[in-house]
C-alpha positions in Angstrom: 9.1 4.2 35.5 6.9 3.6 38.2 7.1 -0.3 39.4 2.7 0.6 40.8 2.2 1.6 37.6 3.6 -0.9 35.5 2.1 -3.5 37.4 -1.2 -1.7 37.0 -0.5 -2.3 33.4 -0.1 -5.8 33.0 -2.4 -8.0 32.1 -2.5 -12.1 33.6 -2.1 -14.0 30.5 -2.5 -18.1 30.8 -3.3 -20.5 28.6 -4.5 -23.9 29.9 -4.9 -27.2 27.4 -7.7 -28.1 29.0 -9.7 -24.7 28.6 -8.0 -24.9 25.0 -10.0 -27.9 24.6 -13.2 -27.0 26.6 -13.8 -23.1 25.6 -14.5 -21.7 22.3 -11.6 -19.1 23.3 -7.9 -19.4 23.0 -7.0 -18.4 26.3 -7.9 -16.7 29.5 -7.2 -12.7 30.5 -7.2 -11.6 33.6 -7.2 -8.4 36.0 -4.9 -8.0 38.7 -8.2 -7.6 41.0 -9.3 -11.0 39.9 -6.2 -13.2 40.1 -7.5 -16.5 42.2 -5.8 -17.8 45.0 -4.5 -20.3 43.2 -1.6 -18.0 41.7 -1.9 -16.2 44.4 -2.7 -12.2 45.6 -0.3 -9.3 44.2 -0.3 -6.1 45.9 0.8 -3.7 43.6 1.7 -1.1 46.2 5.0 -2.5 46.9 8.5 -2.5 45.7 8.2 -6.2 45.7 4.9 -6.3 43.5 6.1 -6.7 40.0 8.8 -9.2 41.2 5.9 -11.0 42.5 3.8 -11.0 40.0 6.8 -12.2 37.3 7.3 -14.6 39.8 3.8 -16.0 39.9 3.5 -16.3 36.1 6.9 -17.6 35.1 5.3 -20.3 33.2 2.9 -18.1 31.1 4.0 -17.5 27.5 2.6 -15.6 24.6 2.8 -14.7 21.2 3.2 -11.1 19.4 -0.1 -11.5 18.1 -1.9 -12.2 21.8 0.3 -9.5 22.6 -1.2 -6.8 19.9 -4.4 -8.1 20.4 -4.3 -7.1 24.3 -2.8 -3.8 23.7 -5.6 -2.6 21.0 -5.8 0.3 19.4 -4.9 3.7 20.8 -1.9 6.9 20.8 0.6 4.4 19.3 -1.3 3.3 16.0 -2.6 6.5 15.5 1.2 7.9 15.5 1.9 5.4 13.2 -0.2 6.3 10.8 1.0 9.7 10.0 4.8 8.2 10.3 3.9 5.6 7.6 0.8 7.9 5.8 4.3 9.9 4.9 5.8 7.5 3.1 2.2 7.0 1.4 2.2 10.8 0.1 5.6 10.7 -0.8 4.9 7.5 -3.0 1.8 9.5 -4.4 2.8 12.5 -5.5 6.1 10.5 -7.0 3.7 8.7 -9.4 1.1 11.3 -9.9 4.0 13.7 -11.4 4.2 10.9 -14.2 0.7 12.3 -16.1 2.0 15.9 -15.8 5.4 15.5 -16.5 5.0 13.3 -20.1 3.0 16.4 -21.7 4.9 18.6 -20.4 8.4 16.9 -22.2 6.5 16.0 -25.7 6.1 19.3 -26.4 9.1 21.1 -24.6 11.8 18.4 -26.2 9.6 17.3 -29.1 9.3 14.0 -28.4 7.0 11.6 -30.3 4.2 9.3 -28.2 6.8 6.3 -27.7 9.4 8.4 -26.1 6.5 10.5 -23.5 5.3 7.3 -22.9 9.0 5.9 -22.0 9.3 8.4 -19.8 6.9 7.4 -17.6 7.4 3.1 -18.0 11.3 3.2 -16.9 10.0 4.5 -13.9 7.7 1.4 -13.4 10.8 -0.3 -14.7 12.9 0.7 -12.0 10.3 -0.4 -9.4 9.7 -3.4 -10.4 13.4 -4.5 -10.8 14.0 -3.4 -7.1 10.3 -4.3 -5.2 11.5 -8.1 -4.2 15.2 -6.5 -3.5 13.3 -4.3 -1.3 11.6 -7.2 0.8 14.3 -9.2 1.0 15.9 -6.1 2.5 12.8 -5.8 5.3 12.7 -9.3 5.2 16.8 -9.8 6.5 17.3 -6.6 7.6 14.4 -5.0 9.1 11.6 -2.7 8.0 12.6 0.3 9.5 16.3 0.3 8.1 14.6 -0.5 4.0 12.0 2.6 4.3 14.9 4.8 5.7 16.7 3.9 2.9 14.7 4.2 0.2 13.3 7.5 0.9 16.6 9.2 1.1 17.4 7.3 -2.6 14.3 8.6 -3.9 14.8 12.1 -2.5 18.2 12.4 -3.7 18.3 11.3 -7.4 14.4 12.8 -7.3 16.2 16.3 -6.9 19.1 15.3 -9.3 16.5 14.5 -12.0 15.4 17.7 -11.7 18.8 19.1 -13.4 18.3 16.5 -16.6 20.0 18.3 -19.4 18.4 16.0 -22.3 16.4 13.3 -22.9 18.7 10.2 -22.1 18.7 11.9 -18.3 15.8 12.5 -17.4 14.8 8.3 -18.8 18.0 7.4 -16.6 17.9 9.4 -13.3 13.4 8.9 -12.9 14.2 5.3 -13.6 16.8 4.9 -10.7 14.1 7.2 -8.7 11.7 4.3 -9.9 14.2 2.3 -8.0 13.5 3.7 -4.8 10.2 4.1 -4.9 10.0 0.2 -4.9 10.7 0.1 -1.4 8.3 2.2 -0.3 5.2 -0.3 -0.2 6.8 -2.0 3.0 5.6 0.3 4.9 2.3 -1.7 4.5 4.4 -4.5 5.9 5.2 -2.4 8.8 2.1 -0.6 9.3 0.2 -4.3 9.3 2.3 -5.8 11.9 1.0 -3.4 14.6 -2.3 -3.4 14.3 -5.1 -5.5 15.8 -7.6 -7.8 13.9 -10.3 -5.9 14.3 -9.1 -3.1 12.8 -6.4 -4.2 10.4 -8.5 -3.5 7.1 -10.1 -0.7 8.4 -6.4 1.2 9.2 -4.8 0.2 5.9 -7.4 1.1 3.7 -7.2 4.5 5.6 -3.6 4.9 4.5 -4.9 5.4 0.8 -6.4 9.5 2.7 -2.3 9.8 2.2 -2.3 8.7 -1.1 -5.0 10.7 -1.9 -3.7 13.5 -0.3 -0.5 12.9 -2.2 -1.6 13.2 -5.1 -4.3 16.5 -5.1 -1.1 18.0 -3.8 1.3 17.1 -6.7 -1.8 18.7 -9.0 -2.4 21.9 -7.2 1.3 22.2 -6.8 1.5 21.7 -10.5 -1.3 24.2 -11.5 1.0 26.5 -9.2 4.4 25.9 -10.1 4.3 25.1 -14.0 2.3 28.2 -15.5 5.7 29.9 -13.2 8.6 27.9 -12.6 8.4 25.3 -14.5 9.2 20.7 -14.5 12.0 21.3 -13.0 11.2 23.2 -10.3 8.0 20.8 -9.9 10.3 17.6 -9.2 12.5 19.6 -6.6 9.4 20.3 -4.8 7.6 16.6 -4.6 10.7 15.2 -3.3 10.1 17.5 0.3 7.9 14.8 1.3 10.8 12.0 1.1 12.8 14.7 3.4 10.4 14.5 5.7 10.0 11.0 6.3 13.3 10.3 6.0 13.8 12.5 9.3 10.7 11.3 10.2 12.1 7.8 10.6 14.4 8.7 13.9 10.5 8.1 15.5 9.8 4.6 13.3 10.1 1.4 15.9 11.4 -1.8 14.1 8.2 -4.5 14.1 7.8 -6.5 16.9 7.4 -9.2 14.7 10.1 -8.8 12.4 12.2 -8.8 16.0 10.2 -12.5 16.9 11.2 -14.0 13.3 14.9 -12.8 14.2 15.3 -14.7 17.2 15.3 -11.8 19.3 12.4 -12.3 22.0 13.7 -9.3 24.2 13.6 -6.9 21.8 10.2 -7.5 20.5 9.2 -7.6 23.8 10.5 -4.0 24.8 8.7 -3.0 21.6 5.4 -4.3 23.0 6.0 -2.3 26.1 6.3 0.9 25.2 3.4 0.6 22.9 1.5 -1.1 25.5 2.4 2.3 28.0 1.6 4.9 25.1 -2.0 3.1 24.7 -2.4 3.2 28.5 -3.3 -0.3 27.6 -2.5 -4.0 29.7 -0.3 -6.3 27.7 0.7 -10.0 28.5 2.8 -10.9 30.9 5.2 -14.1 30.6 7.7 -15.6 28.1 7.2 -14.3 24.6 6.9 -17.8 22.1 9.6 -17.7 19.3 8.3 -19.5 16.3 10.1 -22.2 14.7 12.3 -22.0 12.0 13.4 -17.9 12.1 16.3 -18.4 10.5 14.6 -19.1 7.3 13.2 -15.5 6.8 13.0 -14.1 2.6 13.1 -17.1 0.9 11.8 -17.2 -2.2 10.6 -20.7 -2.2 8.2 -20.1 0.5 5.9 -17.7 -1.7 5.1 -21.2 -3.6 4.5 -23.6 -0.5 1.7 -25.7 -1.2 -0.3 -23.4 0.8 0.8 -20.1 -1.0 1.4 -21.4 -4.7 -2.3 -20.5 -6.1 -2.5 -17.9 -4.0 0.6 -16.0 -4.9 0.2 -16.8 -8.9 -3.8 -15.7 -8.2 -2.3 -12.5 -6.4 0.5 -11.8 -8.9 -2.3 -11.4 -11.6 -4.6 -9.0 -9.4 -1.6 -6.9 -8.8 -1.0 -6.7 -11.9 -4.4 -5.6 -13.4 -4.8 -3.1 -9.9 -1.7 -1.2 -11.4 -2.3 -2.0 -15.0 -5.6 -0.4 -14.8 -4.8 2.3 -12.0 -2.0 3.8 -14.1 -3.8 3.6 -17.2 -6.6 5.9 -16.0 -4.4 8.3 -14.6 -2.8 8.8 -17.7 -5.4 8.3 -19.9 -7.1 11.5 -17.9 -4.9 14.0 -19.7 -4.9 12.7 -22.8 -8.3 12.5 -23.3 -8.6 15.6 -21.8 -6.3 17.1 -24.2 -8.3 15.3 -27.0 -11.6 17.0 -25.7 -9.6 20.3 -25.6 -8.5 19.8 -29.7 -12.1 20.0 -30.7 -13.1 16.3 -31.2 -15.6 16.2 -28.4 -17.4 13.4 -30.7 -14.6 11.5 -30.7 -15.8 8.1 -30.1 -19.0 8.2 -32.0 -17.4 6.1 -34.8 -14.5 3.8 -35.3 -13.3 6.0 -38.1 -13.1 8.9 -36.0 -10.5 7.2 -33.9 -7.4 8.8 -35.5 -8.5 11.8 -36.2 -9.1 12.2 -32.5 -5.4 12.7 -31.7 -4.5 14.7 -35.3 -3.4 17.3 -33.0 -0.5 15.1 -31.9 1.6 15.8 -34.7 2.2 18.8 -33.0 1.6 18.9 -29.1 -0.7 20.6 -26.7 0.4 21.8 -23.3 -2.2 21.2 -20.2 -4.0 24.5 -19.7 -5.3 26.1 -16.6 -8.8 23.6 -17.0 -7.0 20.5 -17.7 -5.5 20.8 -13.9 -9.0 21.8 -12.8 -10.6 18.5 -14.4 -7.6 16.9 -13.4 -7.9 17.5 -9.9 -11.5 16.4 -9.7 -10.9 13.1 -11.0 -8.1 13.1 -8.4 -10.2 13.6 -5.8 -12.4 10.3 -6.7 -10.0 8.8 -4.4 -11.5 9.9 -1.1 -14.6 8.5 -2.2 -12.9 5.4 -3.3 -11.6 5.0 0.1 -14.8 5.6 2.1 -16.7 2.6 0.3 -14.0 0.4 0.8 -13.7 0.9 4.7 -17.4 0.8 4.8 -17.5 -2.5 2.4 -14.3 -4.8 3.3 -15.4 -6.0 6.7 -18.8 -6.7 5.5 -17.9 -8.4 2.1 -15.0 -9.5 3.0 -11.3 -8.5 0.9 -12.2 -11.4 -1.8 -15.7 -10.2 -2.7 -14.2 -6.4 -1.7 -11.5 -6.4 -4.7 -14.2 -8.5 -7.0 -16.6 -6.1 -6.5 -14.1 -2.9 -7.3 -12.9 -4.8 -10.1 -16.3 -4.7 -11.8 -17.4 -1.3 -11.3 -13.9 0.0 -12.8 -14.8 -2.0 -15.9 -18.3 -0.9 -16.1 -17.2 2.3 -16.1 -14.8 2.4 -18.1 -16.7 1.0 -20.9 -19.0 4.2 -20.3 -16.0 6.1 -21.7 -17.7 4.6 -25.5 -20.8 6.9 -25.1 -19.8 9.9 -25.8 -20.8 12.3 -23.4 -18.8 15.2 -23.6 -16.2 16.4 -21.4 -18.7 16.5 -18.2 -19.9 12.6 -18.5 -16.1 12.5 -19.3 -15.1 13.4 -15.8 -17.7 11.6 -14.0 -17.0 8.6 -15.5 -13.3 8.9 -14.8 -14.0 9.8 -11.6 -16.2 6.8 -10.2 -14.2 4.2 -12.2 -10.8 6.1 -10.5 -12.7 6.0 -7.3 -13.1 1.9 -7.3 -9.9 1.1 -8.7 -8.1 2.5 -6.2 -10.1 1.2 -3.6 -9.2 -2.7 -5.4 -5.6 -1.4 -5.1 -6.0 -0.7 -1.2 -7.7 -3.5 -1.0 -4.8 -5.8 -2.2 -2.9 -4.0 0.9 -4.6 -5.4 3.4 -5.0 -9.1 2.1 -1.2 -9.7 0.5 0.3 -9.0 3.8 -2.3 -10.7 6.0 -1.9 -13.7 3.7 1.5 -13.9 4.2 3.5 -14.9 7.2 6.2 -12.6 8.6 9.1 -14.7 7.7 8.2 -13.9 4.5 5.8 -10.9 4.7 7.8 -8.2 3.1 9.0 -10.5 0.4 5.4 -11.4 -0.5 4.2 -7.8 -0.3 7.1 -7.0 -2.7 6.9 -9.3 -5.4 3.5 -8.2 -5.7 4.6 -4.8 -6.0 7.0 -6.1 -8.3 4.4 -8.0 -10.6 2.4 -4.7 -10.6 4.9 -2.4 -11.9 4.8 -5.0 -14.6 1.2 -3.9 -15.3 2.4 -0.1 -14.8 5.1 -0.1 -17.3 3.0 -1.7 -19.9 0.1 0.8 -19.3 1.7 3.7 -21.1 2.1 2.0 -24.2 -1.5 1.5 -24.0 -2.9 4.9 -22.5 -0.3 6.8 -24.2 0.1 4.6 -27.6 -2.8 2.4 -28.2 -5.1 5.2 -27.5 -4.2 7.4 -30.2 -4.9 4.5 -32.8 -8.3 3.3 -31.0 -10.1 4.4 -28.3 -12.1 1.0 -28.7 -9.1 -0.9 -28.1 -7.6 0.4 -25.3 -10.8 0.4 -23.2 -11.3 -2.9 -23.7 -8.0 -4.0 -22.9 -9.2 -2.1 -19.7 -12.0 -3.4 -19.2 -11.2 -7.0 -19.8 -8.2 -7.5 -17.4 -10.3 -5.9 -14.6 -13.4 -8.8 -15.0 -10.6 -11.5 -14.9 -9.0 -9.6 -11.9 -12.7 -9.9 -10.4 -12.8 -13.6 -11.2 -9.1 -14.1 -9.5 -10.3 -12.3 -6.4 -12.8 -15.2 -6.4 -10.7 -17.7 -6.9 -8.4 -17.2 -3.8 -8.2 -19.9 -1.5 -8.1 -18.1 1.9 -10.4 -15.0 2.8 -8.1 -13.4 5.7 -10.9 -11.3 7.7 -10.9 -11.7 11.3 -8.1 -13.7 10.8 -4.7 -13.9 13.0 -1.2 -12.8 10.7 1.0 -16.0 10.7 4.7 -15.8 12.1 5.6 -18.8 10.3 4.6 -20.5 7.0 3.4 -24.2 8.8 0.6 -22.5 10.7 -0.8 -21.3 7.2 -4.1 -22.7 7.3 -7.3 -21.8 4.8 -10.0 -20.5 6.6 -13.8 -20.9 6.7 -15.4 -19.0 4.1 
């Protein structure tokens, strides 16, 4: 590399106690052009210049977050997002498969409502016995080395499921795919860790455009492949994307911070340099700061620090109702659908009209050609979803953001009482999809800004875990419940969301604009 153009690149970074105690800011960037006398001129024409320059700011130290700030936004990040926006689709169309897959099975195998419905809750089993296993994996380990490893388990046994002979193996091979797909929400933790403040929430909400695109996928693919082909072929097809990230991983760096919380200083700092030459952007130049303490890194017991306890019991219950409610919309779209396709349009316009809605279940009903239409649509709510949350969450802040989300799901869903037909049908499932999924993107960017990166990934995971608590339950309720009372159901919906909006409230520590923590001592709440 070029020694004139890697000193062009660098950036003078000091920090002085007494400007620490005199100026608003933190510390003091400089250009090369500008450095005083006091330090010194560098001419950056010469072998000699970088040496120079190291030499005249031995004493300068800095942090991985000074060090993210400096560098910005640019090739790097935007790199990164397809990398981990991979892992994102894969994840999607993994889950969305669930709706279309149940309906498909009740009628094929003949399987009454509590066996379609276990289909899709060992799944959620799976992930939630293998989310914290997952973190403390990224946690010890590192975050590249988990993802790898999770997306080849879910692409392998994803394909294997795909040759279930019976019932028993198709429950047993999607629950061990359940498994994998645990680990795939650290790519949040990974994505987070490079980004600057000022665009943190902005970034990670935009990973849900993945998500989205994930799942309109896994519907067209569906309308494509199961009039044809068939489930089978269906499952072998929505493992590609796993495939692809998996190769796709050779081009993942390891987190900068993860590196810093290890000990290893020279690492994280190679890291930083590269990213800071693909920006074309100045970074720091000194000692890198290790933070104390990192050998403790994935220890349970952190989560419930005096600092952490209410918030990770406030954002074990948020999680929850985010998948809870998620999942349950998903799959109540087909079967309502399905319900609107037997002839009881009416269905809701009395309580005793509740069973006869699903009459047509003692038999079974395959999705037809419009249920993949509708289907699609309320799919797509999620783009929408994700455009009022990027517009919203640096102006509301994530508290008020999730609160707000939170209530316009439940108002919604309580619309699904009036009885409009299949058209009010969809457009209610559609705006009430559209904000519940921006809640659950929502809880992406404050769970791992909350935390600090000793225990980052495990925080992000036992969350993850806590919500495939919600998502296993939700079958028996969209699947079960629903065919003994619509009334029920959607105000088990509806009710878990307002006391999700009133947890969101309740959290101690609203994260915008502020710095990730390395450690768990420098967690301090915030002004409001």
């Amino acid at each position: 590399m070029d020694v004139t153009r890697e000193v062009q690149m660098i950036v003078k970074f000091r920090r002085r106690k007494e400007e620490e105690e005199n100026m608003p800011g933190k510390g003091e960037y400089e250009n090369l052009d500008e450095v005083s006398s006091t330090h010194g001129e560098v001419t950056i024409d010469t072998r000699n210049g970088l040496q120079q320059l190291e030499k005249d700011t031995s004493e300068d130290t800095f942090t991985v977050e000074d060090a993210v700030e400096a560098i910005g936004f640019g090739r790097f990040q935007i790199k990164l997002s397809i990398l981990t926006g991979l892992s994102w689709m894969a994840d999607a169309m993994e889950m969305m498969i669930l709706s279309i897959l149940s309906p498909q099975l009740l009628c094929e195998w003949q399987l009454s409502s509590w066996q379609e419905a276990f289909i899709t809750t060992i799944v959620f089993v799976g992930m939630m016995v293998s989310s914290s296993m997952w973190g403390n994996i990224c946690d010890r380990y590192g975050r590249r080395l988990g993802l790898f490893f999770a997306a080849v388990w879910i692409l392998y046994f994803g394909i294997l499921s795909a040759f279930s002979p019976t019932y028993i193996w198709i429950v047993l091979l999607r629950g061990i795919v359940g498994f994998g797909i645990g680990g795939v929400p650290q790519s949040v933790t990974l994505y987070a860790e490079f980004l600057p403040r000022k665009q943190r929430a902005q970034c990670v909400v935009f990973l849900e455009i993945f998500w989205a695109i994930g799942t309109c996928i896994e519907v067209v693919l569906a309308l494509v492949v199961m009039p044809t082909l068939g489930w089978r072929w269906l499952l072998i097809f929505s493992a590609i994307p796993c495939l692809i990230f998996a190769i796709s991983c050779k081009w993942l760096p390891e987190s900068a911070r993860y590196h810093v919380a290890c000990g290893e200083s020279e690492k994280a700092q190679n890291t930083l340099k590269k990213i800071a030459l693909e920006n074309n952007s100045p970074m720091p130049l000194g000692k890198l700061v290790l933070p104390e303490n990192t050998e403790k890194r994935g220890q349970f017991k952190d989560l419930f620090t005096p600092q952490l306890r209410l918030t990770t019991v406030l954002l074990w219950f948020i999680w929850f109702a985010n998948a809870f409610s998620y999942y349950g919309i998903v799959l109540m779209t087909t079967e309502l659908f399905q319900a609107e396709d037997s002839g009881d349009a009416n269905f809701c316009s009395a309580n005793q009209k509740d069973h006869a809605l699903f009459k047509c279940y003692a038999g079974c009903k395959y999705l037809n050609r419009k249920d993949y239409t509708d289907l699609l649509w309320t799919t797509v709510a999620e783009f929408p979803g994700l455009l009022v949350t990027m517009l919203i969450i640096e102006w509301l802040g994530r508290k008020r953001t999730m609160a707000l989300e939170f209530v316009v799901f439940s108002f919604f869903t309580f619309l699904l009482l009036t009885c409009g037909g299949r058209t009010w049908l969809t457009i209610f499932i559609f705006i009430g999809r559209a904000f519940i999924s921006g809640a659950f993107q929502a809880a992406y960017v404050y769970t791992p800004e909350i935390y600090p990166t000793t225990t980052r990934a495990l925080g992000l995971g036992t969350c993850s875990g806590v919500a495939r608590l919600g998502a296993l339950l939700t079958p028996f309720v969209a699947q079960v419940m629903l065919k003994s009372s619509i009334y029920l159901t959607v105000s088990v919906y509806g009710t878990i969301c307002l006391l999700a909006a009133v947890a969101c409230l309740l959290l101690p520590i609203e994260t915008k604009g502020r710095s990730m923590q390395e450690t768990g001592q420098t967690t301090q709440p915030q002004p409001r």
